[in-house]
C-alpha positions as CSV (number, residue, x, y, z in Angstrom):
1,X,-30.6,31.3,-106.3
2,X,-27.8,29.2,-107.9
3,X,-29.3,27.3,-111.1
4,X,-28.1,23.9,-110.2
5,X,-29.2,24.0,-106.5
6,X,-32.2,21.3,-105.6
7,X,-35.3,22.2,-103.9
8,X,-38.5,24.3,-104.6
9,X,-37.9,26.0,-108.0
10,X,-37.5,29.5,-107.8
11,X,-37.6,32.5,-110.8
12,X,-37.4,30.8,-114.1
13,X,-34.0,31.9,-115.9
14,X,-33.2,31.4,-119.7
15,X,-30.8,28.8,-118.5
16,X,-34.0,26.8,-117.1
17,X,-35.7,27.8,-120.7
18,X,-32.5,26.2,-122.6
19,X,-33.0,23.4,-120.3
20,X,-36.7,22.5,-121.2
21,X,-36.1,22.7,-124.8
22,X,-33.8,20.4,-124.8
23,X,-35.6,18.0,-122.6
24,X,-38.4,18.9,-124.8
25,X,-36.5,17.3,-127.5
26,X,-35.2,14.2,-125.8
27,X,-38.9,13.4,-124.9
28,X,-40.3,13.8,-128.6
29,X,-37.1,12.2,-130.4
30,X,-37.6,9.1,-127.9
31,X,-33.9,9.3,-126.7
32,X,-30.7,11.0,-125.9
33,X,-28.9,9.9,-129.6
34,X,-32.2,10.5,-131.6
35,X,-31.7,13.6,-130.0
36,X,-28.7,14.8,-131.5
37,X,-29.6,15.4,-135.3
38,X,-32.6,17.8,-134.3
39,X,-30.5,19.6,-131.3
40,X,-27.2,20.0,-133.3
41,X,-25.3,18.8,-130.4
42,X,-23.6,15.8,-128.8
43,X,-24.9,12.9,-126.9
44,X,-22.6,14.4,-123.9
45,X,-23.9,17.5,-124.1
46,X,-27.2,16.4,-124.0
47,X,-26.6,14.1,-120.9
48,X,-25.0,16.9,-118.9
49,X,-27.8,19.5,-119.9
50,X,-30.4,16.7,-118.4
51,X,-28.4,16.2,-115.5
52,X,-28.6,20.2,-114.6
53,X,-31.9,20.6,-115.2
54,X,-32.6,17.5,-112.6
55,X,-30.6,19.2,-110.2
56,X,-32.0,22.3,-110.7
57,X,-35.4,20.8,-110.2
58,X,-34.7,18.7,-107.9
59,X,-36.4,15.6,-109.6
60,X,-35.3,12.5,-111.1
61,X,-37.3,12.8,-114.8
62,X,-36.1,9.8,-117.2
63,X,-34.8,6.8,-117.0
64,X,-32.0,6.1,-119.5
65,X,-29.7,2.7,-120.0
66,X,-29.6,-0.6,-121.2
67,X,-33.1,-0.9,-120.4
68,X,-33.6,2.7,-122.9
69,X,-35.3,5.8,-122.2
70,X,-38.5,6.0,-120.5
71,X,-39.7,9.4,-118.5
72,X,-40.6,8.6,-114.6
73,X,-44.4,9.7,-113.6
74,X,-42.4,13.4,-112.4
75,X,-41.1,13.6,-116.0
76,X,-44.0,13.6,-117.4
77,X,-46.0,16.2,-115.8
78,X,-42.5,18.6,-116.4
79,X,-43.1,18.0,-119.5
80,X,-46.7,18.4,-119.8
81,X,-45.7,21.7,-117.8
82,X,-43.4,22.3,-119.9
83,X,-45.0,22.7,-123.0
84,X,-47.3,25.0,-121.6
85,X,-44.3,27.3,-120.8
86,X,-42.8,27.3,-124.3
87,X,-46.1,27.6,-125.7
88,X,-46.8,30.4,-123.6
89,X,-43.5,32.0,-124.7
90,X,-44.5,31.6,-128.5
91,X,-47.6,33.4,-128.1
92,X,-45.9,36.0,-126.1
93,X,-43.1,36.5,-128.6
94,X,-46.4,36.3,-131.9
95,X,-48.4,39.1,-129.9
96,X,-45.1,41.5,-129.2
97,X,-44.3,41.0,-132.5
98,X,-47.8,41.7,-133.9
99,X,-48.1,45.3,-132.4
100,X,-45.1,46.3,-135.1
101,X,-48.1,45.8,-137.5
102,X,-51.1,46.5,-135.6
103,X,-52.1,49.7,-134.1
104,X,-53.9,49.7,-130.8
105,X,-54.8,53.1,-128.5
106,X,-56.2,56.0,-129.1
107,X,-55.7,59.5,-130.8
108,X,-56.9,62.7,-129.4
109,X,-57.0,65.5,-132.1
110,X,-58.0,69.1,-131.6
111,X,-58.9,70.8,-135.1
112,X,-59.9,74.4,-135.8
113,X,-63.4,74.7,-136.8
114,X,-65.2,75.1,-139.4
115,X,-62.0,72.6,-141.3
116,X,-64.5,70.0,-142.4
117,X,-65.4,71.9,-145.3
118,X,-61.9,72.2,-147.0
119,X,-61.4,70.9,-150.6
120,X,-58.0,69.2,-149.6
121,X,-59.3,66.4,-147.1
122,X,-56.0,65.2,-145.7
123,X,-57.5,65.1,-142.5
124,X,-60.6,63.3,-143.3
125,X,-58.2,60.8,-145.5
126,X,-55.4,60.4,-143.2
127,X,-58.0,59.4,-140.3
128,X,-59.4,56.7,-143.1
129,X,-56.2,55.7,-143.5
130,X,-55.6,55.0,-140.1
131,X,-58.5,53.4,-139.1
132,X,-58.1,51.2,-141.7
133,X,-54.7,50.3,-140.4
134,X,-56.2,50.1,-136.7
135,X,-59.6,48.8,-136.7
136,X,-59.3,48.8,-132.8
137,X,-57.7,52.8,-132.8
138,X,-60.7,54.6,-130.8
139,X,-60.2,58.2,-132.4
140,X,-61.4,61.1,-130.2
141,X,-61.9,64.4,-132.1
142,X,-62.2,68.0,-130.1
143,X,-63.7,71.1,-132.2
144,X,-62.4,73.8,-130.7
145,X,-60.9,77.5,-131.3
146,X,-57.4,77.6,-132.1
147,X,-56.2,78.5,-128.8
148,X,-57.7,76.0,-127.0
149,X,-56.9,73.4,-129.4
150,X,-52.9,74.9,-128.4
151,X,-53.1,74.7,-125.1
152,X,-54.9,70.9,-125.0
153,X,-51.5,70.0,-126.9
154,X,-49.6,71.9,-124.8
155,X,-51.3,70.4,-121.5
156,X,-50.7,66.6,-123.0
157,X,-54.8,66.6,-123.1
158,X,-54.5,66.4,-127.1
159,X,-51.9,64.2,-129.0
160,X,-52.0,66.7,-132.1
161,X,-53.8,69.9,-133.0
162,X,-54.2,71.5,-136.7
163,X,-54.2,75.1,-136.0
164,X,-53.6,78.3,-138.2
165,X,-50.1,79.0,-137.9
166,X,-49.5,81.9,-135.8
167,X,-47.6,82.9,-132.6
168,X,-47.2,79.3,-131.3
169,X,-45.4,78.3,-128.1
170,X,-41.4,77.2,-128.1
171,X,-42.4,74.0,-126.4
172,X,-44.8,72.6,-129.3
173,X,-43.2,71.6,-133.0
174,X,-45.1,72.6,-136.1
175,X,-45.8,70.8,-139.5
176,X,-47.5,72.9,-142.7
177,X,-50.8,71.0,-143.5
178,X,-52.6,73.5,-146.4
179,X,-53.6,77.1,-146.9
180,X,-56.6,78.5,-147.0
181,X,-58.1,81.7,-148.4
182,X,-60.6,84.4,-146.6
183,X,-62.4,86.7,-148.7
184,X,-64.6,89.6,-148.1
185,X,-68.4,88.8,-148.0
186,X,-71.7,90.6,-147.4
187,X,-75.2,88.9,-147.2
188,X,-77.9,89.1,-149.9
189,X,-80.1,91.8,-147.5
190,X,-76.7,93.6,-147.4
191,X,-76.7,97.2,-149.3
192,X,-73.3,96.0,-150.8
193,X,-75.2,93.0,-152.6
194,X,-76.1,94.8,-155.8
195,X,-72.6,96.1,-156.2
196,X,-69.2,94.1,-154.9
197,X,-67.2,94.5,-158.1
198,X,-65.1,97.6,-157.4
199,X,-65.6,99.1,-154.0
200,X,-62.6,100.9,-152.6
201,X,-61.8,100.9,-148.5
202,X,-63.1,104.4,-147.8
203,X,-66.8,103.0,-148.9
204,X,-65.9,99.7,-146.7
205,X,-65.3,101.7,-143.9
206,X,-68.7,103.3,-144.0
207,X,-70.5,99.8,-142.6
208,X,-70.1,97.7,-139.9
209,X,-68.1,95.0,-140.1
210,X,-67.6,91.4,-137.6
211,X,-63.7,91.4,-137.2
212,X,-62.4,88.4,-135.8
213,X,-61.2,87.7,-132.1
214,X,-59.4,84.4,-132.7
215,X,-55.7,84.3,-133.6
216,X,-54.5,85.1,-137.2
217,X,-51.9,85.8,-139.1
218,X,-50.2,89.0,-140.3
219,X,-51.7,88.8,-143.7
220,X,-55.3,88.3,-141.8
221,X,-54.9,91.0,-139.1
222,X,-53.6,93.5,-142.2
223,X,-57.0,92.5,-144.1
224,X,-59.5,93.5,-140.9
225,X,-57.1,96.2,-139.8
226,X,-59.1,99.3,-142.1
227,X,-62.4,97.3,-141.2
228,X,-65.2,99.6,-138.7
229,X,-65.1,97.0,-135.7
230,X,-68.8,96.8,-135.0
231,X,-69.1,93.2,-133.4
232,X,-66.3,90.4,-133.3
233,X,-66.5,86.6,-133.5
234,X,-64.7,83.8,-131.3
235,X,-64.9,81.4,-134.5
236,X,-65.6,81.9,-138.4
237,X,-68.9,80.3,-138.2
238,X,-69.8,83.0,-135.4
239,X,-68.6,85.2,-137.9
240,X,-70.8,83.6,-140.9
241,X,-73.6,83.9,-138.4
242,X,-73.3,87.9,-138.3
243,X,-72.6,88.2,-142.1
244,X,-75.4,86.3,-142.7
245,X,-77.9,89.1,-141.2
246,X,-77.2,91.4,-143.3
247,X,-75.7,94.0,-140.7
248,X,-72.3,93.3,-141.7
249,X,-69.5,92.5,-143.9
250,X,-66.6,90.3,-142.6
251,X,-64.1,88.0,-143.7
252,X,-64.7,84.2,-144.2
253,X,-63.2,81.1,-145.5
254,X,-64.2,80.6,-149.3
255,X,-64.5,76.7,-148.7
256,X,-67.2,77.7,-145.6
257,X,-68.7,80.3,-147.5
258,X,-69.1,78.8,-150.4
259,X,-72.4,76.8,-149.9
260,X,-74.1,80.3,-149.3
261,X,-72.6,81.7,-152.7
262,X,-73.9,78.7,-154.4
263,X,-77.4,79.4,-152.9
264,X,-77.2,83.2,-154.0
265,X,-77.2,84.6,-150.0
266,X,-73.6,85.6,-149.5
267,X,-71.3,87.5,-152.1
268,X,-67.5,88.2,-152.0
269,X,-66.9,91.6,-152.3
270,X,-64.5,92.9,-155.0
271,X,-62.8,89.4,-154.5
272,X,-59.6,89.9,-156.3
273,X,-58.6,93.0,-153.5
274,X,-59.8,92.4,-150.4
275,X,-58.5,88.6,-149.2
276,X,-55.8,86.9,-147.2
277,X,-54.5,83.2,-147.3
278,X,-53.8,81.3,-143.6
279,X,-51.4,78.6,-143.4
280,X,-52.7,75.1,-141.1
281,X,-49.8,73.6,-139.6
282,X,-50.2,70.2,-137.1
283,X,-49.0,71.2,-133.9
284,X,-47.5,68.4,-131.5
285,X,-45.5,68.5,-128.4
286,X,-41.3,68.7,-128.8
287,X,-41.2,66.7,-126.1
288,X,-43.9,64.1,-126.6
289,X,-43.2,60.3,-125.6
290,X,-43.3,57.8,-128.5
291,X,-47.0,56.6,-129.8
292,X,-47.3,54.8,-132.5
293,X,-51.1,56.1,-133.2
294,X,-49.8,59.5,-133.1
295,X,-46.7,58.9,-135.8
296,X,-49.1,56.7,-137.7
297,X,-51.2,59.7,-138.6
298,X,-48.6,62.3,-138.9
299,X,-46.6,60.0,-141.5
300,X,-50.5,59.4,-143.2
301,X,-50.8,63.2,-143.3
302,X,-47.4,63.8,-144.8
303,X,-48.2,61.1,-147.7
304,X,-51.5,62.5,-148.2
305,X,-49.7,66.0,-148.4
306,X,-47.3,64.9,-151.2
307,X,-50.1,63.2,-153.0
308,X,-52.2,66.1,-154.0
C-alpha cells in the first residue's frame, strides 16, 4: 500500500514510525514551532510530516491556526495509541538488547565417567561460571561411555562431549581439556598386595587381569597389551568394581582410585613402570549452528584452562 493513501491503515512502515514521533513531539511541545528545538527541524518540515501522516491515516488530528493548536477527539486516541506503539518498541529494542548480556537456553553435555573425581575441576568451575552468568541456563548433564557421549554430539542430541581423545569422527572439532594418568592397581585381598614395588611383566602375566573395552589411546592400549585378558569393563568404575575383588589387577585412574589407596584397599603396582596418561579433549560438532550457552561454556573452559 502507498504510505500517503487514506483509508483503513494497513502494515505499519518506519515511515508511519518517523511520523508518530514527530506527532508525538508536536503534541507534548504544545505546537508546531515549540516543536522545532526538540526535533531539530523546521516549522515546514514539521507541517508537511503532519500533513502525511493525516493522509496516511486518513484522519484529521489537530487543529492548528490563529486560534493555536489543539488535537481533535481522533488525535488524541492516535496519540494515546501511539505511545503504546513506541513504548512497545523501546521494550522490544531493551529486551533484544538484553540477551547480549543474558544467557537463556539450555546446555546438553555428555562427559566420560568417572570425571567428577579429577583434581583440575574445569568442568565443575566452568558450569559455576555459567550459571552464574545464566541464572535461567537449565543445564542437562549425560554420564555416559565415551562412545556414546560421541555419537550424542554427533547426532545433535548433545551440544558438547568431554571425551578421551582418541579415533574421533571428521565431522566433530576437538579442544584439549587435561590429562589424566592410569596406573596399575591390585586390591588389598590381592596376592600382589604385600609386594608391588618391583614386579616385572612376566610375573603380571601370571594373574588375571580386567582390560578395558572402552576406547583408549595408544599409550593405554600399549599398557593392557602384555595384560592376561581374564574379564573386560565398559567403564573404569566397572573396572574398579573387578579390582576391587581381589581377582584382578587392571588399570585405573589415580584421581578414582585414589580414595581406595587412602583407605589401604587398593595399591598401585610398581607405579613408576606400569602407567599411561589419556588426554580429555571437548568434542563439538564442525558444523554446529551458533548458541550462545554452548560458546559461553567453551570460552569459560578455555579461561579456566589458562588459569591453572
Amino acid at each position: 500500500m502507498n504510505e500517503r493513501q487514506t483509508g483503513p491503515l494497513g502494515q505499519v512502515s518506519d515511515f508511519d514510525i518517523r511520523m508518530l514521533r514527530v506527532f508525538k513531539a508536536v503534541v507534548e511541545c504544545g505546537g508546531f514551532t515549540a516543536a522545532e528545538d526538540v526535533l531539530g527541524i523546521s516549522r515546514s518540515a514539521i507541517s508537511l510530516h503532519m500533513n502525511d501522516l493525516e493522509r496516511r491515516l486518513g484522519l484529521r488530528l489537530c487543529q492548528r491556526g490563529r486560534g493555536g493548536f489543539s488535537l481533535t477527539e481522533e488525535g488524541r486516541q492516535v496519540y494515546e495509541a501511539g505511545l503504546t506503539l513506541l513504548a512497545s518498541l523501546e521494550t522490544f529494542r531493551t529486551e533484544v538488547n538484553g540477551l547480549h548480556h543474558t544467557l537463556r537456553g539450555e546446555l546438553n553435555i555428555g562427559i566420560s565417567d568417572s570425571l567428577v573425581s579429577m583434581p583440575e575441576l574445569h568442568i565443575t568451575n566452568s558450569l559455576s561460571e555459567l550459571k552464574v552468568q545464566g541464572p535461567a541456563v537449565r543445564i542437562n548433564i549425560a554420564m555416559e561411555v565415551a562412545d556414546s557421549v560421541i555419537r550424542g554430539v554427533s547426532d545433535g542430541r548433545l551440544h558438547v562431549g568431554v571425551v578421551p581423545k582418541v579415533s574421533l569422527p571428521t565431522s566433530l572439532s576437538s579442544k584439549e581439556l587435561y590429562d589424566e594418568t592410569s596406573q596399575l592397581y591390585c586390591a588389598d585381598t590381592h596376592a600382589l598386595y604385600s609386594d608391588t614395588s618391583d614386579i616385572n611383566k612376566n610375573t603380571l602375566t601370571a594373574y588375571d587381569a580386567v582390560v578395558p573395552n572402552y576406547p583408549l589411546s595408544e599409550t593405554g592400549r600399549n599398557a593392557n597389551a602384555f595384560l592376561k585378558n581374564a574379564a573386560s569393563a565398559a567403564d573404569r568404575e566397572g573396572a574398579a568394581f573387578l579390582i576391587l575383588t581381589g581377582q584382578y589387577i587392571g588399570y585405573l585412574p589415580n584421581h578414582l582410585a585414589a580414595p581406595w589407596v587412602a583407605a589401604g584397599r587398593l595399591k598401585a603396582i610398581s607405579p613408576e613402570n606400569y602407567y599411561y596418561h589419556t588426554t580429555f579433549v571437548t568434542v563439538t560438532r564442525r558444523d554446529r549452528r551458533p548458541h550462545r550457552v554452548l560458546e559461553a561454556f567453551l570460552n569459560l573452559l578455555e579461561k579456566e584452562a589458562n588459569t591453572n
